[in-house]
One Martini backbone bead per residue (centre of mass of N, CA, C, O) as a GRO file, in nm:
protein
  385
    1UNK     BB    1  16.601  18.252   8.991
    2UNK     BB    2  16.750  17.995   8.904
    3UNK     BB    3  16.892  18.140   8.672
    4UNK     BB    4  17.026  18.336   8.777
    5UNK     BB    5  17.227  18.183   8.991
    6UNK     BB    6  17.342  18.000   8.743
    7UNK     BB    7  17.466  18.276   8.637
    8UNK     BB    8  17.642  18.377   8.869
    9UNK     BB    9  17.804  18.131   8.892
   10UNK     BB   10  17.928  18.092   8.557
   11UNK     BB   11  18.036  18.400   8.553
   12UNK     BB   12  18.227  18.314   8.723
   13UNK     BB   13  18.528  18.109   8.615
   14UNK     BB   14  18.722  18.072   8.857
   15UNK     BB   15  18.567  18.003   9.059
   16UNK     BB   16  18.379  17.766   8.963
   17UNK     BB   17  18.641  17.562   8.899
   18UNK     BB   18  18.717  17.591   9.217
   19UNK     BB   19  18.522  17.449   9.330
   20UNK     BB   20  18.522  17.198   9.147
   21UNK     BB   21  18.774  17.095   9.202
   22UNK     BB   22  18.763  17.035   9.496
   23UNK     BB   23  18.521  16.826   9.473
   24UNK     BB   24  18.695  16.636   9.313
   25UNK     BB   25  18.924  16.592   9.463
   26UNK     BB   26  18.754  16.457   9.683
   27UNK     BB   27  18.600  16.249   9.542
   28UNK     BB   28  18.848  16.086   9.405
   29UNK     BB   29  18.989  16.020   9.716
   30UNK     BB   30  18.782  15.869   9.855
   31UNK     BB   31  18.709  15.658   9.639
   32UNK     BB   32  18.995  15.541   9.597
   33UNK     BB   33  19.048  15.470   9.886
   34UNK     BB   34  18.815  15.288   9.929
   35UNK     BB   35  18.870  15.098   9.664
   36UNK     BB   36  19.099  14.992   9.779
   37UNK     BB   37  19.004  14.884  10.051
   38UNK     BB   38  18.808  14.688   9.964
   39UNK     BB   39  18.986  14.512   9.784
   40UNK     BB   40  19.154  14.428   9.987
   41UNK     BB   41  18.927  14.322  10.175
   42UNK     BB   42  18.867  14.091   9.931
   43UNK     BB   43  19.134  13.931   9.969
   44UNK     BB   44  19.127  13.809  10.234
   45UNK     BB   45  18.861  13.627  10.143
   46UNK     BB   46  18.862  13.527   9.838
   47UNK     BB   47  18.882  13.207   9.925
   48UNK     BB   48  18.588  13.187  10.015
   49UNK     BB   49  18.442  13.323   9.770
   50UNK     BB   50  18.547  13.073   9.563
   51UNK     BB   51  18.403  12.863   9.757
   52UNK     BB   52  18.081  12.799   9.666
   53UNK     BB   53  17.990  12.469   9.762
   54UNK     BB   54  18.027  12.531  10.075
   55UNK     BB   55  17.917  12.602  10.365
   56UNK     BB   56  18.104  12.492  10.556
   57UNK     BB   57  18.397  12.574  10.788
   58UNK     BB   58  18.591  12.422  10.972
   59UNK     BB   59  18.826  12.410  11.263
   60UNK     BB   60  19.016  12.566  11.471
   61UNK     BB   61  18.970  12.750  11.702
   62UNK     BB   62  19.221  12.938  11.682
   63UNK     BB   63  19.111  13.075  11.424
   64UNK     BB   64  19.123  13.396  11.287
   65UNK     BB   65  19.205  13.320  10.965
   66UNK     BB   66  19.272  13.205  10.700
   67UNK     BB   67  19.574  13.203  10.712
   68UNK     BB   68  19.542  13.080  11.033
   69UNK     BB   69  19.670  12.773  11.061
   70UNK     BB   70  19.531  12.506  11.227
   71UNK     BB   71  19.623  12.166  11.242
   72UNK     BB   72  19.465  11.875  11.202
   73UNK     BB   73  19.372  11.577  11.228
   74UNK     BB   74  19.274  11.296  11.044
   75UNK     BB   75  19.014  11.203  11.238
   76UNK     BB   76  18.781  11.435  11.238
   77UNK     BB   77  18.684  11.427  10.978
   78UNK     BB   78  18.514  11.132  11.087
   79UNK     BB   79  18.353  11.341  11.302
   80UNK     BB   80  18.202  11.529  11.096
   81UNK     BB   81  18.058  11.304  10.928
   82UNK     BB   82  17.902  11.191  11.202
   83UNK     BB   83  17.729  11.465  11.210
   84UNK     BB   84  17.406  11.530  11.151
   85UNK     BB   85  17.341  11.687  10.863
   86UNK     BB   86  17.558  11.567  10.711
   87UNK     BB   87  17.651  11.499  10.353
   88UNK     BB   88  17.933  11.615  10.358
   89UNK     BB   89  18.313  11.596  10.397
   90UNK     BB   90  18.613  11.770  10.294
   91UNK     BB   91  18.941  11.779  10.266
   92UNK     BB   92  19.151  12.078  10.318
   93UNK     BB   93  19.503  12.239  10.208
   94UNK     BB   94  19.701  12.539  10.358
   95UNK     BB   95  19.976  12.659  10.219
   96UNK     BB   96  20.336  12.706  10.207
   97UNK     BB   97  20.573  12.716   9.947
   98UNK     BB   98  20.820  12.652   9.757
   99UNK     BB   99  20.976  12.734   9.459
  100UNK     BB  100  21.128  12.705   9.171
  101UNK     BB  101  21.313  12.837   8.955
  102UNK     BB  102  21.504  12.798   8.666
  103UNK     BB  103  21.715  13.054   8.788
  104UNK     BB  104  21.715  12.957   9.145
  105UNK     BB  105  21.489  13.089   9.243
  106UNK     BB  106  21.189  13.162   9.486
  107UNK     BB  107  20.875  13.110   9.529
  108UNK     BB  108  20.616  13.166   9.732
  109UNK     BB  109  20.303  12.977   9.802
  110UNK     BB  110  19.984  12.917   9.756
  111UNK     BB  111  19.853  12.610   9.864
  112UNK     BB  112  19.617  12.372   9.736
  113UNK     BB  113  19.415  12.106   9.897
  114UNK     BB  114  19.195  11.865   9.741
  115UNK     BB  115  19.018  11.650   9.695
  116UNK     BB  116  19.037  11.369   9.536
  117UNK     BB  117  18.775  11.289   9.451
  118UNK     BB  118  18.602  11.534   9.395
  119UNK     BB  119  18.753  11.846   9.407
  120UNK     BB  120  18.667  12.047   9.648
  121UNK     BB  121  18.750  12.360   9.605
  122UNK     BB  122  18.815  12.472   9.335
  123UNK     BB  123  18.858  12.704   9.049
  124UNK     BB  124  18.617  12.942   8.920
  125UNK     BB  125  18.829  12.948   8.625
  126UNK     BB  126  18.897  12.827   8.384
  127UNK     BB  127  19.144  12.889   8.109
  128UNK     BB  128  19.328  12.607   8.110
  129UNK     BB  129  19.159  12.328   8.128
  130UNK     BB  130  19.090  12.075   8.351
  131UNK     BB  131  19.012  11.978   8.736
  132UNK     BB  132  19.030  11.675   8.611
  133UNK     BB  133  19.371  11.693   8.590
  134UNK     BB  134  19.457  11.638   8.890
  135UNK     BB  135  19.462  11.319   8.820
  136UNK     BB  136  19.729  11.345   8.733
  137UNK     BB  137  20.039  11.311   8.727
  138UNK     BB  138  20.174  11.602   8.905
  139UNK     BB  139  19.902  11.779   8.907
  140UNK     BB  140  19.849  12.125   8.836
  141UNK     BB  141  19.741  12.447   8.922
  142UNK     BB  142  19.799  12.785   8.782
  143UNK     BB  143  19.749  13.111   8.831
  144UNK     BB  144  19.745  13.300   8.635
  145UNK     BB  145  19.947  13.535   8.703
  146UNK     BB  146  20.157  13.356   8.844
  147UNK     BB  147  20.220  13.262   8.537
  148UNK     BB  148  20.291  13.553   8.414
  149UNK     BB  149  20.508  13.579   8.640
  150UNK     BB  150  20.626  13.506   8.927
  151UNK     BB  151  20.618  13.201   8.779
  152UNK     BB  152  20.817  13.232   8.542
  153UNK     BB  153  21.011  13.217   8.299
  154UNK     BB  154  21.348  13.245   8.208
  155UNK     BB  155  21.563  13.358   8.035
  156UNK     BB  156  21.886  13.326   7.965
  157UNK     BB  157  21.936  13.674   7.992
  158UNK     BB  158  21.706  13.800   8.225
  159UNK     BB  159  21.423  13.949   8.081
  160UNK     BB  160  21.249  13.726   8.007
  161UNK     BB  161  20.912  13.630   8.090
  162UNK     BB  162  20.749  13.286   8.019
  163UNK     BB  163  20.479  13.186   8.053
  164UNK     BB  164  20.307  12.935   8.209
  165UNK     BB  165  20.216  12.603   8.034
  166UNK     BB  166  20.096  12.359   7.981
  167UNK     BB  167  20.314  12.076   8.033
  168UNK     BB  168  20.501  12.207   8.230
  169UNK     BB  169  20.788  12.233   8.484
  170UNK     BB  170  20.790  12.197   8.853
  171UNK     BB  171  20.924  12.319   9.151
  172UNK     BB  172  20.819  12.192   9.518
  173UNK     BB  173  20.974  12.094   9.737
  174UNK     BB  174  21.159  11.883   9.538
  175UNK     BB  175  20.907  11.874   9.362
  176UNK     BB  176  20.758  11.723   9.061
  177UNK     BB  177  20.531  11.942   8.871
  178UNK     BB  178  20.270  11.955   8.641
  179UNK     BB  179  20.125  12.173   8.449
  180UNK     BB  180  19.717  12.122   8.362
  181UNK     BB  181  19.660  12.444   8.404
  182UNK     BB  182  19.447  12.743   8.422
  183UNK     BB  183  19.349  13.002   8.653
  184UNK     BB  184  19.071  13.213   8.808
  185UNK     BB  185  19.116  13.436   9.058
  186UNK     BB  186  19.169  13.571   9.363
  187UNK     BB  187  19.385  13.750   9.511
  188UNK     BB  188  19.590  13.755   9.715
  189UNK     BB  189  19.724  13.962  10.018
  190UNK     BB  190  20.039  13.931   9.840
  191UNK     BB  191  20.024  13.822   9.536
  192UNK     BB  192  20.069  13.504   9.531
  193UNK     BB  193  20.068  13.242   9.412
  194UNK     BB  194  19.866  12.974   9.301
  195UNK     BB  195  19.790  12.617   9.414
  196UNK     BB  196  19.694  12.343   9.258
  197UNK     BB  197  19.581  12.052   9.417
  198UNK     BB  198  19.596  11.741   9.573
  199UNK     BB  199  19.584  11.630   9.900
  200UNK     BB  200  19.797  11.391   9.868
  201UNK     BB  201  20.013  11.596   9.763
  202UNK     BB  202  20.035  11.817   9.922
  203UNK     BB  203  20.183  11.639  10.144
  204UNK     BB  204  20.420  11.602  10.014
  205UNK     BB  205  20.523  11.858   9.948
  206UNK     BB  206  20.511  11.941  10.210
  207UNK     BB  207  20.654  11.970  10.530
  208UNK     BB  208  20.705  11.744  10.785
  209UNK     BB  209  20.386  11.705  10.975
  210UNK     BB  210  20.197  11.543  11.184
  211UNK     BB  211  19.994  11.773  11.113
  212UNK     BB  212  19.759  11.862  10.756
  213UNK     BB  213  19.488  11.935  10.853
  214UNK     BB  214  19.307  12.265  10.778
  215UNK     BB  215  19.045  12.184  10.662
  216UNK     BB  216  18.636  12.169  10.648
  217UNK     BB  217  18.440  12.060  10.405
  218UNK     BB  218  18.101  12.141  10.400
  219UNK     BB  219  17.732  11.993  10.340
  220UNK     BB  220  17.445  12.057  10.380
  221UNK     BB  221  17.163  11.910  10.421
  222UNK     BB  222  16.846  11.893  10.363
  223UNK     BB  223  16.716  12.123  10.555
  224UNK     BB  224  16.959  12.207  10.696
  225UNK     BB  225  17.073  12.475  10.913
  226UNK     BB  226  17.399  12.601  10.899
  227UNK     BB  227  17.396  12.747  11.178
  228UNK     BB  228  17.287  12.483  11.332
  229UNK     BB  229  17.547  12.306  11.229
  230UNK     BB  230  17.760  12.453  11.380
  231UNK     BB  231  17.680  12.412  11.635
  232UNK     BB  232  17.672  12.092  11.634
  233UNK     BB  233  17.966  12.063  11.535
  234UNK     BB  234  18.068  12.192  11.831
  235UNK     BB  235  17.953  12.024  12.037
  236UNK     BB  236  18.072  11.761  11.937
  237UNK     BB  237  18.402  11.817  11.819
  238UNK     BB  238  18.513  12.100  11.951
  239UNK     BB  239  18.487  12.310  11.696
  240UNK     BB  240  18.508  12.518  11.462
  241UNK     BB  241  18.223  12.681  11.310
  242UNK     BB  242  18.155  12.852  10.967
  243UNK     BB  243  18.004  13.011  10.756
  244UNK     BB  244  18.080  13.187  10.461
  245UNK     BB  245  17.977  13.443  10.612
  246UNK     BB  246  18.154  13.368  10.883
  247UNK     BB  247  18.407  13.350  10.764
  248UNK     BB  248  18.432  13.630  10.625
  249UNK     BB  249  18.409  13.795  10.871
  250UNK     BB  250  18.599  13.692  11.085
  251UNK     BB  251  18.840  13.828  10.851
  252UNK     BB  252  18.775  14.093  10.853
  253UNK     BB  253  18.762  14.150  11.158
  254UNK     BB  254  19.090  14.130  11.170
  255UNK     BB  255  19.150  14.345  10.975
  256UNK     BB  256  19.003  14.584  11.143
  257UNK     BB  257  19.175  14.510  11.459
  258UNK     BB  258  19.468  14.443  11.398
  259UNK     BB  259  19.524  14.661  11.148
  260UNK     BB  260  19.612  14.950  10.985
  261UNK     BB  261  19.432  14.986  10.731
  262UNK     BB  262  19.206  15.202  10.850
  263UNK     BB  263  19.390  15.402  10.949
  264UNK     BB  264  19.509  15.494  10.686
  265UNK     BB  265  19.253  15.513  10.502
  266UNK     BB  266  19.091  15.719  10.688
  267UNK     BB  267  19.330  15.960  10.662
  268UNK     BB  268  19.276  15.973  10.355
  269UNK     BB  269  18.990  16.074  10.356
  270UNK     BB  270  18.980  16.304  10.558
  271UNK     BB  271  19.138  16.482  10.418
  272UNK     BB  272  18.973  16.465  10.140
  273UNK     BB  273  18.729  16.646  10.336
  274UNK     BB  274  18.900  16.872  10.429
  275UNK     BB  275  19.046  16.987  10.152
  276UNK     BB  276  18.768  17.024  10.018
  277UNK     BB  277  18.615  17.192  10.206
  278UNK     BB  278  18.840  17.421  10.204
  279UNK     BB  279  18.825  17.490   9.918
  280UNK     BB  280  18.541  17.541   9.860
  281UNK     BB  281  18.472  17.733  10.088
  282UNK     BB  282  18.677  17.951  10.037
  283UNK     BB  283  18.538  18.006   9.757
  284UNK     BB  284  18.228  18.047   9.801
  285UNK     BB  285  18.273  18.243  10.000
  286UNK     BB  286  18.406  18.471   9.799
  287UNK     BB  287  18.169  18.461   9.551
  288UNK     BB  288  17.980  18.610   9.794
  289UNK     BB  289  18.124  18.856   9.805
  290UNK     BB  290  18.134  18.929   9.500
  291UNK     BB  291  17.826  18.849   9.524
  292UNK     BB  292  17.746  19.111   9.752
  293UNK     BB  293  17.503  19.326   9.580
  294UNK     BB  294  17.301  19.111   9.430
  295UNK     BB  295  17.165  19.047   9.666
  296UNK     BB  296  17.109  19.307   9.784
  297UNK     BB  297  16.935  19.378   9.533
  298UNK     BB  298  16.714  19.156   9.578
  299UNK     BB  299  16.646  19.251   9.856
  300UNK     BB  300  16.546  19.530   9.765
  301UNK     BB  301  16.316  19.403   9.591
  302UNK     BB  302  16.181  19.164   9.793
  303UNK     BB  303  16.373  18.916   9.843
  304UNK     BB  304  16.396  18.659  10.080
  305UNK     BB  305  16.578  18.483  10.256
  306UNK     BB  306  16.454  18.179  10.135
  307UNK     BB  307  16.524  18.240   9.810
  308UNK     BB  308  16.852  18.309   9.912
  309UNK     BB  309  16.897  18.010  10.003
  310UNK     BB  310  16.837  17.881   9.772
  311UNK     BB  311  17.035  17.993   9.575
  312UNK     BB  312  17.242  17.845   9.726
  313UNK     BB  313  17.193  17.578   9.698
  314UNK     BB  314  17.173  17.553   9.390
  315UNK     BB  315  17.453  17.601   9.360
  316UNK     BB  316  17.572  17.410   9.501
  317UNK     BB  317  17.488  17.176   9.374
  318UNK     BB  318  17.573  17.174   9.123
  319UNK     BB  319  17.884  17.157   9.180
  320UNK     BB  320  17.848  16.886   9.364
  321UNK     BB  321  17.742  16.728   9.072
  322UNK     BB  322  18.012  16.823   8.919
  323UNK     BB  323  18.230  16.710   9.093
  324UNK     BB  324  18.106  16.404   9.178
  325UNK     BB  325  18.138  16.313   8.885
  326UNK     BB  326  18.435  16.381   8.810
  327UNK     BB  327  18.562  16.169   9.062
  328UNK     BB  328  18.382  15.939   8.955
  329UNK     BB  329  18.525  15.903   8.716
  330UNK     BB  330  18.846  15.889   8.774
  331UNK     BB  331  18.846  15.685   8.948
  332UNK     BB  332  18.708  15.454   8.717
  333UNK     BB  333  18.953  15.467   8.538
  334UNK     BB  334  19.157  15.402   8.733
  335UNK     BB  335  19.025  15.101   8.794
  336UNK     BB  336  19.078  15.039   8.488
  337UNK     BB  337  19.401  15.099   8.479
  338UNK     BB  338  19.481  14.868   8.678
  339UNK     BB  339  19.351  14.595   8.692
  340UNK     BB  340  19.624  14.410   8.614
  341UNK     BB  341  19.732  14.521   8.882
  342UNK     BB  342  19.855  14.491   9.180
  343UNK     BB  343  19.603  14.639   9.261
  344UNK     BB  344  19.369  14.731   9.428
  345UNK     BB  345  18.992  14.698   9.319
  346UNK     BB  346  18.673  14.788   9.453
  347UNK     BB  347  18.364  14.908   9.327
  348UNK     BB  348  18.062  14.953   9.495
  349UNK     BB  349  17.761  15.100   9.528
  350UNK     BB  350  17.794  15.241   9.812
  351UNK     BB  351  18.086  15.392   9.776
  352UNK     BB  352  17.908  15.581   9.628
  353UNK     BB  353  17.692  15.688   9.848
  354UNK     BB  354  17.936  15.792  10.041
  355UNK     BB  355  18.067  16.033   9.840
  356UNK     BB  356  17.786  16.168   9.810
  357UNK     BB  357  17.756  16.242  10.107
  358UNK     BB  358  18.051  16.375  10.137
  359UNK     BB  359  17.963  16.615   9.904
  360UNK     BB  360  17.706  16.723  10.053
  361UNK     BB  361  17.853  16.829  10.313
  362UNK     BB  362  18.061  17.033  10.173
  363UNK     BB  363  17.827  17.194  10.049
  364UNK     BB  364  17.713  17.273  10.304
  365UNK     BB  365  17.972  17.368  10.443
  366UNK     BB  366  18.017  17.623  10.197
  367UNK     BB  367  17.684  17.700  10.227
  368UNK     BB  368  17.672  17.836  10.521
  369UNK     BB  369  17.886  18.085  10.509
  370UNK     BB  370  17.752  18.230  10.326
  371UNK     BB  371  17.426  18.231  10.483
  372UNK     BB  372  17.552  18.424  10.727
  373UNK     BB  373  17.618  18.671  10.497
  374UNK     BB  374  17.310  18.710  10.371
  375UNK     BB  375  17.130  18.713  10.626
  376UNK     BB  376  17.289  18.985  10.705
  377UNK     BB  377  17.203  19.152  10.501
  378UNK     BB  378  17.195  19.461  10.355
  379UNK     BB  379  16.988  19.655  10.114
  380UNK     BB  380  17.169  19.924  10.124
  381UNK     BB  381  17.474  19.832   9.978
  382UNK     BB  382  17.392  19.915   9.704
  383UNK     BB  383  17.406  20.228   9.767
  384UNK     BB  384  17.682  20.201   9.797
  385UNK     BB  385  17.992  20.342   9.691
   0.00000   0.00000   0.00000
């Protein structure tokens, strides 16, 4: 009977088309608008867990995400080494910076100022030189992208953009910088430059302000449980303290209640979820009605109720896997042929399941509608003329 069923569902090549477009179509929205809701989302802590480092995070209590900078004294800093169980703290600078381009345009970066003896906190991946490159005088290193777009030379006719290399000389509120490196990180949530520097450069840079000191780069000593050592930290010097998995969490949730980025993406995610069940049930409904005589003919040979529920779901079945497969296919695709566009894009394992979920819901209440019309069907219905 199994073979039957998928007889049934794709002799109509309409119809079948039509149920599969329809999960298709859904299956690729919801991952899509998903995968890129991840991406931004994952952007907005990138700098956090591109610094893979340190345990904690230390920081003024009033600050709500990475980049809600509320700069604190540096003798902080000395209080906070003075802690018990801290092996080791070093200061970390994040700030907005503008560049001046060749050709007199400016452009805001995002400058990272790194302890100058250590260099913790620097980016994870060299391109082009080495991070004690920036041990030397006015060096700075740019993340790959801003090197190719928004910081390059323009050309004198103003239509070819230059890639910065190793050598080059920029310009940073009025000071000269020379670029010593190229790295790779994850990108900002407004997609601007990074630039690292040291710490003590990176201050010079900076339009000058009473306090410069942004963050406490904390690693606990051994054998001492991060958790514990951020309530210590907070008890003695009286910051917030947060492990990277904690700082982490608190920029999340804050972009997931304070701005709209949830209900945008919601409501297309709903959409596609409305409108795949819309397509899909209303096909497959119209499908059990155009082959609701071969039902009654089953039925008239003794078929019961729970055979025909079952060929109706394996039908469901069927159309669901092979929608979603398709649209989770297609999805990513778009997300390989975007990778290196100003797009976020970022497909997690989960929400490949949640996808998966979704387009079996749509199945069940497509097949839902069918099965309440076979249920009632009476076995007479063949013989009518």
């Amino acid at each position: 009977m199994n073979f039957v069923a998928i007889k049934m569902l794709i002799g109509d090549r309409a119809k079948y088309f039509g149920i599969i477009m329809g999960l298709t179509f859904a299956s690729l929205l919801i991952t899509q608008q998903l995968a890129i809701f991840c991406g931004l989302m994952a952007r907005s802590y990138g700098a956090i867990t591109d610094m893979a480092l340190p345990d904690i995070w230390v920081m003024d209590t009033k600050v709500q995400f990475i980049d809600d900078v509320k700069p604190l004294q540096d003798t902080q800093l000395y209080r906070v080494r003075g802690v018990g169980g801290v092996e080791w703290a070093t200061p970390l600078y994040k700030g907005m910076i503008k560049a001046r381009l060749n050709n007199g345009n400016f452009q805001t970066c995002n400058v990272w100022g790194l302890d100058d003896a250590s260099l913790v906190g620097g980016p994870p991946i060299m391109v082009h030189g080495q991070l004690a490159d920036l041990r030397r005088s006015e060096g700075v290193i740019v993340d790959e992208v801003g090197a190719g777009d928004k910081l390059a030379h323009i050309s004198p006719d103003g239509k070819t953009k230059i890639p910065l290399k190793v050598g080059d000389v920029m310009e940073l509120n009025d000071h000269r910088a020379v670029v010593v490196g190229i790295c790779r990180n994850t990108r900002t949530w407004q997609s601007q430059p990074v630039v690292y520097t040291t710490y003590s450069r990176a201050t010079t840079f900076a339009p000058q302000e009473r306090k410069l000191l942004s963050f406490i780069l904390v690693k606990a000593g051994g054998g001492q449980d991060p958790q514990k050592l951020c309530e210590k930290i907070t008890r003695e010097t009286g910051l917030a303290a947060y492990t990277r998995d904690g700082f982490v969490n608190k920029t999340y949730t804050y972009f997931m209640k304070y701005t709209g980025i949830p209900i945008n993406f919601g409501i297309s995610v709903t959409l596609g979820f409305i409108v795949g069940t819309a397509i899909a049930g209303q096909t497959f409904y119209n499908f059990t009605l155009e082959n609701i005589k071969h039902f009654g003919a089953l039925k008239a040979m003794g078929a019961g109720n729970f055979l025909l529920l079952r060929m109706i779901l394996l039908q469901a079945f069927v159309t669901g896997i092979v929608g979603y497969g398709l649209g989770v296919g297609l999805a990513t695709v778009f997300g390989a042929l975007t990778k290196n566009s100003e797009l976020a894009f970022k497909l997690p394992g989960w929400l490949l399941g949640f996808s998966a979920i979704a387009v079996l819901l749509i199945c069940i209440g497509s097949a839902l509608l069918s099965i309440h019309k076979v249920m009632r069907l009476e076995p007479a219905i063949v013989f009518k003329g």
